[in-house]
C-alpha angles and dihedrals in degrees: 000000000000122000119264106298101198136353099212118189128192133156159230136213117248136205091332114102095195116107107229097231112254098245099065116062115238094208134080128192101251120192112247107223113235101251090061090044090051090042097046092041115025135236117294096019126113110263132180110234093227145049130200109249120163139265101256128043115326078210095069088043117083097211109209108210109207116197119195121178133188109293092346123078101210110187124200122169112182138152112273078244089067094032091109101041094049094039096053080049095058092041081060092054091051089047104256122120123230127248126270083241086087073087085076132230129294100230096057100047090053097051087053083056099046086048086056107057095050103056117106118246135153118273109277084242092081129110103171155355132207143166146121133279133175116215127206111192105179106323100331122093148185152178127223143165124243135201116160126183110218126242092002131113114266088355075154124109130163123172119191118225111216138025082285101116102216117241114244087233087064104044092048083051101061082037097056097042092055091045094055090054086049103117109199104270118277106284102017122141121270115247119241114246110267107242107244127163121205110258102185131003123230122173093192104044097022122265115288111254116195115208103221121233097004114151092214083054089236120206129178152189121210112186119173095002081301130111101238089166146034128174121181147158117244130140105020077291127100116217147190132218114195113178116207109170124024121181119224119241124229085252088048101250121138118257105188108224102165116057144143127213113202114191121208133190104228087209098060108009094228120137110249102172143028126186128185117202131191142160129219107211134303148255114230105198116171086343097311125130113214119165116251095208137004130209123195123179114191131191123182132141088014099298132111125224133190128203128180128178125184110197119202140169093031115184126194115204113201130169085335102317140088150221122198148167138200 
């Protein structure tokens, strides 16, 4: 079968609902790194050192990657986040093999290490964590106890108090924010890098790192050694994760207590949901950072939603002690 003949990109719009005017053009020459150029063509074939991405954020576009080889029309539209993957794919199947850059590059491993380090979780000494919170959505509100184990299935349990039936919003929203403080447990082995290449630099927001062969299609910004975005793919939605306020630790790690969450629907690109989260100050027990409130404002089909949830009486469990506070 004949090499690649053309790679040919176009776009569409995402989540804005504006026209560019047609007399200006939406699109700007961007330099390929030389890790993507090696991984979508190949060593030792001729490559252009640039690709047409447009104006704005290559983060709000969906990039559709057409394929065509000699005699066969082999058609692939994916999302820029899964060009490599699917395009090394399609090189194997013409009988060239793809470059040893599929490694990654250096850089941008190191700036998701870097990422890493810095993010703010609870000492790996930890087992569990419990307390109360009262919750108020538009009007309705509850109170509840919760305990939850940390780093088992299910470790979650929250228990209403009073005859208040407690939202599943609400409930996904104190699970996921103890989920995202958990630290690996105490001896566990370290993780490889992923291997991620930089797609596209960017002084002012941090450059953008693909993670290479990721299912959820994961893309990132890392600006002064923090994670200030995250897009991915789950749940048949696309999101995106800006970060616009972090806390420092005691021990001088980010929390980041100021974020949005924008939901796409890959299909169409329209935007279908939008989430603002912020967090109103913070307990320190033993060490130990754990929001005092949380406020959470929705819109989606038009309409606006507002969640807060006051957490008290936290209690931190670690190698058979344990720290609290009222």
């Amino acid at each position: 079968m004949a090499l690649a003949r053309e790679l040919v990109l176009y776009l569409k719009w995402v989540g804005r609902q504006e026209q560019y005017p047609q007399a200006a053009d939406p699109m700007v020459d961007s330099p390929l790194t030389e890790p993507v150029r090696r991984q979508i063509y190949g060593s030792g074939t001729p490559a252009p050192k640039t690709i047409r991405v447009p104006r704005a954020d290559p983060l709000d576009f969906e990039y559709t990657v057409l394929l065509e080889f000699g005699g066969d029309d082999m058609r692939l539209q994916v999302w820029i986040v899964g060009i490599v993957c699917l395009t090394v794919s399609g090189l194997q199947a013409a009988g060239q093999q793809p470059a040893a850059a599929v490694k990654g590059d250096p850089r941008a491993m190191a700036l998701m290490e870097e990422a890493a380090k810095t993010r703010y979780t609870w000492s790996p000494e930890i087992t569990a964590v419990s307390g109360k919170f009262t919750w108020d959505q538009d009007g309705k509100a509850g109170a509840a106890t919760f305990r939850s184990a940390l780093r088992q299935r299910g470790g979650l349990k929250i228990t209403e108090e009073g005859n208040v039936a407690i939202p599943a919003d609400v409930k996904d929203h104190v699970g996921s924010m103890i989920s995202h403080r958990v630290s690996p447990a105490p001896g566990s082995p370290q993780r490889p890098p992923t291997p991620s290449v930089i797609v596209v630099e960017d002084e002012d927001r941090g450059p953008l790192i693909m993670t290479l062969g990721d299912p959820m299609q994961s893309t990132q910004r890392v600006k002064d050694g923090r994670m200030v975005q995250v897009n991915r793919l789950m749940g048949g939605k696309r999101f995106t994760i800006d970060v616009t306020e972090f806390e420092k630790s005691p021990e001088g790690h980010s929390y980041p207590s100021a974020f949005t969450v924008t939901w796409w629907d890959p299909a169409t690109g329209k935007k279908v949901e939008k989430q603002v989260y912020s967090t109103q100050g913070f307990h320190i027990i033993d060490g130990q950072m754990f929001p005092k409130a949380e406020k959470v404002v929705s819109e989606k089909e038009g309409k606006t939603s507002t969640l807060v949830i006051q957490y008290s009486d936290i209690k931190f469990e670690r190698s058979g002690a344990r720290a609290e506070r009222k």
